[in-house]
C-alpha positions in Angstrom: -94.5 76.6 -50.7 -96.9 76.8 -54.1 -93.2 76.1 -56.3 -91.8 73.1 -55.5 -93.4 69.8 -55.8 -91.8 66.6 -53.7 -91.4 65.1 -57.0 -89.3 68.0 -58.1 -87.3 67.9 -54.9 -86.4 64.4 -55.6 -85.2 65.5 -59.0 -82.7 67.8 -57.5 -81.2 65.5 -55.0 -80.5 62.9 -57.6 -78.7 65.9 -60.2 -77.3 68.0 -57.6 -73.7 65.8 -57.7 -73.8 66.9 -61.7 -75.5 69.8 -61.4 -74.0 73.2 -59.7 -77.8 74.7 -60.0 -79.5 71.9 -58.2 -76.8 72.0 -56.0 -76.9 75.6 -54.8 -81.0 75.3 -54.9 -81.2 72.8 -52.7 -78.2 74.6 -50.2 -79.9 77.8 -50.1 -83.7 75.8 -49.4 -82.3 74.3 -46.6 -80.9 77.0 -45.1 -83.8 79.0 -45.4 -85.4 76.1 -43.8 -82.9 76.0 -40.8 -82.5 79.6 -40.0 -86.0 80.0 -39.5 -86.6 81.1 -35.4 -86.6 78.2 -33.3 -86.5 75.7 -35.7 -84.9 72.2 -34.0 -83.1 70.1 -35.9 -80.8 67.5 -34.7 -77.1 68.2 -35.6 -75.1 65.1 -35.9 -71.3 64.6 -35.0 -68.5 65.2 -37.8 -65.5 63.9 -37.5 -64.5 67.4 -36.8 -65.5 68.9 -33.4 -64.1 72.3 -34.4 -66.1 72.7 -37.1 -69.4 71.6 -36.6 -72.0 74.5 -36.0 -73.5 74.8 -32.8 -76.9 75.2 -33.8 -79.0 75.1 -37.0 -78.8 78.9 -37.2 -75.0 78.5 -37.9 -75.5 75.3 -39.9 -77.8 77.4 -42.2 -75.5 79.9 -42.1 -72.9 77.7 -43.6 -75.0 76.0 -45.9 -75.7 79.4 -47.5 -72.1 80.4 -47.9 -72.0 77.6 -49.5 -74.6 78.2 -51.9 -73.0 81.2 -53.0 -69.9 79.9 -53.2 -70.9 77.0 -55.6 -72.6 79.9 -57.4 -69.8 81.5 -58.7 -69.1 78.5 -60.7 -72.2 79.5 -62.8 -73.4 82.2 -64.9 -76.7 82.4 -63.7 -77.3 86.3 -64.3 -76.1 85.9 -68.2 -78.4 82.8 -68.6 -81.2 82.3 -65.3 -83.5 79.4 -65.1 -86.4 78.6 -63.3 -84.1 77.2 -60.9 -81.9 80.1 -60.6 -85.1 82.6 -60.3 -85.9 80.4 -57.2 -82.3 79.9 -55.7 -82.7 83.8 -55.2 -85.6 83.2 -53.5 -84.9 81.2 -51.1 -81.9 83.3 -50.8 -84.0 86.7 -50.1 -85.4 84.2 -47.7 -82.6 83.6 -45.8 -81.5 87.2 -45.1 -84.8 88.3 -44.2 -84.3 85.8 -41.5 -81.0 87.0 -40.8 -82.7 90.7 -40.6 -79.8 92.1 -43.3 -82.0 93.7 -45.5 -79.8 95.6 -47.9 -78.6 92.2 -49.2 -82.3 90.7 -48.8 -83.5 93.2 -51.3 -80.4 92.8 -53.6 -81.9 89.3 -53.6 -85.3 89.7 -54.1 -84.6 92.1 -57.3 -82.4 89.6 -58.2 -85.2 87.0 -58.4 -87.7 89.3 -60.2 -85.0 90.3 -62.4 -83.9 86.9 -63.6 -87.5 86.7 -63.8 -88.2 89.6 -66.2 -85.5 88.2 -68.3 -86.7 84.9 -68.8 -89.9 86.8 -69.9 -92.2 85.3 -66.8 -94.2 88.3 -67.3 -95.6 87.9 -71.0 -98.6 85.6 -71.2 -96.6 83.9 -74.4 -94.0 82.7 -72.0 -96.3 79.2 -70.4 -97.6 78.6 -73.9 -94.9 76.1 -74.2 -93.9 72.7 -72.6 -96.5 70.8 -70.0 -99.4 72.3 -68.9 -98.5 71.3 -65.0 -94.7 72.3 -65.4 -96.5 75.9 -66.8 -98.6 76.0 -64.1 -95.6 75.9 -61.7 -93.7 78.5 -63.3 -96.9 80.8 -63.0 -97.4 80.4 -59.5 -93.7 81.3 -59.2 -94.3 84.6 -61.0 -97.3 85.1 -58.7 -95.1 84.4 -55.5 -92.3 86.8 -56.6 -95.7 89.1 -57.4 -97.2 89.2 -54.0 -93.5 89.2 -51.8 -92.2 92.4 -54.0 -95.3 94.2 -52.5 -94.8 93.0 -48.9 -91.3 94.3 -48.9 -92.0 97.3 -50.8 -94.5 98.1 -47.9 -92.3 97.1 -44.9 -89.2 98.9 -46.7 -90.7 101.1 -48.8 -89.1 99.8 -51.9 -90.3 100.3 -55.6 -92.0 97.7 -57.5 -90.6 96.0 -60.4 -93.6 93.0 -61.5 -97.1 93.9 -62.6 -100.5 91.6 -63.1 -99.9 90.9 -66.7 -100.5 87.7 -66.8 -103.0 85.0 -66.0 -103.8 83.4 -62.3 -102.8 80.0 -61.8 -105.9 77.2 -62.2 -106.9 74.5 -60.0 -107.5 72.3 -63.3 -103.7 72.8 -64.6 -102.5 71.5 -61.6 -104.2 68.7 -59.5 -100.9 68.3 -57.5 -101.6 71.8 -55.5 -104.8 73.7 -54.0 -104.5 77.2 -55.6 -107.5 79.2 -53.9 -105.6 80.5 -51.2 -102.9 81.7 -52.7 -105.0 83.3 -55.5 -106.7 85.0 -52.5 -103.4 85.9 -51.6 -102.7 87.9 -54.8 -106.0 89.3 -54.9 -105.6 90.7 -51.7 -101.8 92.5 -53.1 -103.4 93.2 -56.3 -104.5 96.7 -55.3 -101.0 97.4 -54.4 -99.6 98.7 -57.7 -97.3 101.8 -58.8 -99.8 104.6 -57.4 -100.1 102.7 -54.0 -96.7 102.4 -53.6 -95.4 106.0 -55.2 -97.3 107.4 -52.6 -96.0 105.2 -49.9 -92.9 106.1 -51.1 -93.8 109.8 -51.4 -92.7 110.0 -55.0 -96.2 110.5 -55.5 -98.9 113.1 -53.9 -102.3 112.6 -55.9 -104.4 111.2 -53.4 -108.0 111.5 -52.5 -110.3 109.9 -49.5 -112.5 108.5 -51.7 -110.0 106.2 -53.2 -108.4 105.5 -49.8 -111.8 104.4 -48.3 -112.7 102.4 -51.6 -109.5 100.4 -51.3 -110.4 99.9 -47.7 -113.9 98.8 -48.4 -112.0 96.2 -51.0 -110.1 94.9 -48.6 -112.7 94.5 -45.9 -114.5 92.2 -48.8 -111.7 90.6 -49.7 -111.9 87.5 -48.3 -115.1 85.6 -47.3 -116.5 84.9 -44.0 -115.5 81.2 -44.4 -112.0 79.9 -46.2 -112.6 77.0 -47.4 -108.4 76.4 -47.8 -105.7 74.8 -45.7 -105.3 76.1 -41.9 -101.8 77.6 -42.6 -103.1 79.3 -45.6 -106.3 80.4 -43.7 -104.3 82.3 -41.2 -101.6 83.8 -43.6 -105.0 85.6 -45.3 -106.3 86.9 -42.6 -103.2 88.3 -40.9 -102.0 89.9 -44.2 -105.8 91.2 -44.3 -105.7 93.2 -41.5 -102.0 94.3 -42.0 -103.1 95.6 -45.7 -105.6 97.4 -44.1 -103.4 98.9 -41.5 -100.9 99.8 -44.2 -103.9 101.5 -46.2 -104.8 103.6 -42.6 -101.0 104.4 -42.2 -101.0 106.4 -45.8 -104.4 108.1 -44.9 -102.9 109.6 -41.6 -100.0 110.6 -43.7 -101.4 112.4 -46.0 -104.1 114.0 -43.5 -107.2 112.3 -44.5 -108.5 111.1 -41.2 -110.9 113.0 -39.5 -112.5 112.6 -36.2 -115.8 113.0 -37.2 -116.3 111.0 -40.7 -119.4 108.9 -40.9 -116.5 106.0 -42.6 -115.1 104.2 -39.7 -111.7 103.8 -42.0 -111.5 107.1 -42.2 -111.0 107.9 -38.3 -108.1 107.9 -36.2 -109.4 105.1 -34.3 -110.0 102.8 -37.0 -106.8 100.1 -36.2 -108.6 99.4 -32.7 -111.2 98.1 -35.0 -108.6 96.3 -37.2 -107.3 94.9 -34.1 -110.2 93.4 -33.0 -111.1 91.6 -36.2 -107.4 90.0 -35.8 -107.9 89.3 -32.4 -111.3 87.5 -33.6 -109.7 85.0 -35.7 -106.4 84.3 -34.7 -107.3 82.4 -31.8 -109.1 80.1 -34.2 -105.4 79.3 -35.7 -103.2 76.9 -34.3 -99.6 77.9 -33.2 -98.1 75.6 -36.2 -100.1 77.3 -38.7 -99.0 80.6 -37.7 -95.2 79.6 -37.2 -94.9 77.7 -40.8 -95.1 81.2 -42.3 -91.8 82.8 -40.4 -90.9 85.8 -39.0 -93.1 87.4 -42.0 -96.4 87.2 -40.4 -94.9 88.1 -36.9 -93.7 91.2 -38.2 -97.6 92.1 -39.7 -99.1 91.4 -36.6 -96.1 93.3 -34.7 -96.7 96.0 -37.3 -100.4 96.0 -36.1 -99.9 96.0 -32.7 -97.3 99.4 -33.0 -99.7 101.1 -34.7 -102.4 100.6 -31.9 -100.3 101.4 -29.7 -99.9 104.7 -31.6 -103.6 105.1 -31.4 -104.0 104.4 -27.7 -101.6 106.9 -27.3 -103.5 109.9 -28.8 -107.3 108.6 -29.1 -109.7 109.1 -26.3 -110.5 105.5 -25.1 -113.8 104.8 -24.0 -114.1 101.7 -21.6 -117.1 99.7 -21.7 -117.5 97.1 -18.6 -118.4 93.7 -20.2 -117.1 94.3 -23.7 -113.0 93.9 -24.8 -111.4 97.2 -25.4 -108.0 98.3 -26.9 -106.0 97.4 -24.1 -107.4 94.1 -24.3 -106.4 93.9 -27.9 -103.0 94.4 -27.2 -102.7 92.1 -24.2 -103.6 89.7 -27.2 -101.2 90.8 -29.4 -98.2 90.8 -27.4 -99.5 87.5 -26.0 -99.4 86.0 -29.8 -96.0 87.7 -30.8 -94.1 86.5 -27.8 -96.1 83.0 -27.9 -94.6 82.3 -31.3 -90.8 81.3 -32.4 -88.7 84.1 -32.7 -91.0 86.9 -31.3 -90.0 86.9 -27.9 -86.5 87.4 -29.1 -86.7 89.6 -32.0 -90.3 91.7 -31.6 -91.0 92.2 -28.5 -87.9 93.7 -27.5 -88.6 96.7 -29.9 -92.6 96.4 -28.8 -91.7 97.2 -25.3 -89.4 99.7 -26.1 -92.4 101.4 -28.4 -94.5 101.1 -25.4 -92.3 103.1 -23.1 -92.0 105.9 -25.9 -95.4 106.2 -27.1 -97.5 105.4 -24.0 -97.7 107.8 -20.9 -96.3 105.9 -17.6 -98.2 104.7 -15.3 -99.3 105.1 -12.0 -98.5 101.9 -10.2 -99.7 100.8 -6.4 -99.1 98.4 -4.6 -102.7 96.9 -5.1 -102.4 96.9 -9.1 -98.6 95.7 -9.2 -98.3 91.8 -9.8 -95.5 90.1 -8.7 -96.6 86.9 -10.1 -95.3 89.0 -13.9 -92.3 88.0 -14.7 -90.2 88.0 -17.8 -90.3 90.7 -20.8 -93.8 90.2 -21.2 -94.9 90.4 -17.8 -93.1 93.6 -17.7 -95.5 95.3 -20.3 -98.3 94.0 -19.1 -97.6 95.3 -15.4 -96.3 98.3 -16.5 -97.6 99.4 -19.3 -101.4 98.2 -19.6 -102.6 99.0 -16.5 -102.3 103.0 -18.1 -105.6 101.8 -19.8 -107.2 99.8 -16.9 -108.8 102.9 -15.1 -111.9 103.9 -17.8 -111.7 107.5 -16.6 -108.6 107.7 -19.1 -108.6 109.8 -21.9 -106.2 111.8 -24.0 -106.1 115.9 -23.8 -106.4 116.0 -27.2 -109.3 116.2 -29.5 -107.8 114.9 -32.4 -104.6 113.2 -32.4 -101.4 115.5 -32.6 -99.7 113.2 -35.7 -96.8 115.7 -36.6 -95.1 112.9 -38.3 -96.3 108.9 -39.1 -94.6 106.7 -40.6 -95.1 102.8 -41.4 -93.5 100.5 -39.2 -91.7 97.6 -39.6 
């Protein structure tokens, strides 16, 4: 987390008996912190057995009733602070684990709000005070920057922040390592008001040259090596290829694919090839790295993986013996989203169920059928990829019959 410092931290704990702010900060951060998937965290014994939650989701739970009940002792919206701005942070944070997302959103413009009111985005506004303390508060900015953008893509909400102020430096803040995150926000950057209006169709001037320009950008985005933190590492290159997904989604939508360009990113088979550049690097990644970062960057690669499987669906596969195709990609995927906490649960669920909707059924013998498969997993892989395992299979179409795509999320 590029805000908070331990030093910081240690600040709160010791105000938080006289402080309501540091009080509800610190309530909300741990919830968000305990009702992350899977998390395991020891509960101790209260002196009430009634009471006590049965699990750290519930304990988070309560900790963030809590932190909006203390709230109301406050008149954060009149007067926000830094320390407001991030309380609804970690707050949008906590419902977005909690999958409510009318009241995640509420809480997220309620962050960039308080933001926009402290004046976070005029330069003018870090002139004063330390140059570290500055430093902090512009990384916050930037973090409210690049999560507006995310959600606006995987909700299709409008945008409220713009880049109109400086990127963090490494120099202003020796504490932190800021190049992957300024990666981060180069990679949003792109994202602004005419991305989005046309995501949200509240805009309709588009042209392929732009689209395959903004692909091209993101392709280059990132170097070949990162020379950043593992968890940081696979955070870029996951959003990477979901970007670029998200970028192929609005091309299909406004019916600027075709079949025969000479632009790979401008062809309906062109998230096969993002899939394989995910598939490429994640298995570099450590399951930690991955799982510090959420449910957020299981729902990119899930996103990925549905759109694929869209693709699949429509696009002629050709099969080639000794090289991975897109069946092979999504054996991956599915293998990654149900490896890590809160996938199996949550994602591949509603992966399966896109399977059996999008993908023809298949043919299964006695001689492919695996009885060794068990689980929800085993269940796709038995019954849904073996539709791809015969290379004789191809789809009746000569371009895909897209009536209607949308993003999914």
């Amino acid at each position: 987390m590029p805000i908070l410092h331990h030093d910081q931290i240690r600040q709160y704990i010791a105000d938080m008996i006289g402080s309501v702010e540091a009080y509800c900060l610190l309530a909300s951060l741990c919830a968000f912190v305990l009702i992350q998937p899977g998390i395991e965290i020891k509960i101790g014994k209260g002196s009430d057995e009634l009471t006590r939650p049965s699990n750290n989701t519930a304990l988070g739970i309560m900790l963030l009733d809590e932190a909006l009940r203390m709230r109301k002792a406050h008149d954060y919206i009149e007067n926000p602070t830094i320390t407001s701005v991030m309380t609804s942070f970690f707050l949008f944070g906590c419902y977005f684990g909690l999958n409510k997302h009318n009241t995640t959103w509420f809480h997220l413009r309620e962050a960039t709000a308080s933001a926009q009111i402290l004046g976070m985005h005029d330069e003018s506004y870090y002139l004063e005070g330390f140059v570290q303390e500055s430093s902090r508060k512009r990384r916050l900015f930037w973090l409210l920057f690049i999560t507006e953008r995310a959600y606006a893509l995987q909700k299709h909400r409008p945008l409220t922040l713009y880049a109109t102020i400086e990127l963090p430096k490494t120099e202003d803040d020796p504490t932190i390592s800021v190049a992957g995150f300024i990666y981060l926000v180069q990679l949003y950057h792109p994202f602004d008001d005419t991305f989005v209006g046309l995501w949200n169709k509240s805009k309709s001037d588009c042209s392929t040259v732009w689209l395959a320009q903004l692909q091209r950008q993101l392709t280059q985005a990132l170097p070949v090596y990162l020379d950043v933190a593992e968890s940081q590492a696979v955070d870029l290159r996951t959003s990477q290829q979901w970007l670029r997904t998200m970028v192929w989604q609005l091309s299909i939508t406004n019916g600027y694919l075709s079949s025969s360009s000479s632009d790979s990113s401008m062809t309906f088979g062109y998230p096969i090839e993002i899939a394989k550049d995910l598939v490429s690097v994640i298995g570099d990644f450590s399951t930690h790295s991955m799982e510090v970062h959420g449910l957020g960057l299981i729902e990119k690669v899930f996103d990925i993986a549905c759109t694929l499987i869209d693709v699949m669906s429509c696009v002629p596969i050709e099969s080639r013996q000794f090289e991975l195709g897109p069946r092979d990609y999504l054996k991956k995927l599915i293998a990654l989203i149900s490896s890590l906490r809160g996938g199996e649960t949550r994602y591949l669920p509603l992966l399966k169920a896109k399977m059996d909707d999008t993908l023809p059924p298949p043919a299964i013998t006695p001689a492919t059928h695996s009885p060794t498969l068990t689980g929800l997993s085993g269940q796709i892989e038995a019954v849904k990829l073996e539709t791809y395992s015969n290379s004789s299979h191809s789809s009746p179409h000569s371009t895909p019959p897209y009536t209607q795509f949308y993003p999914l999320s």
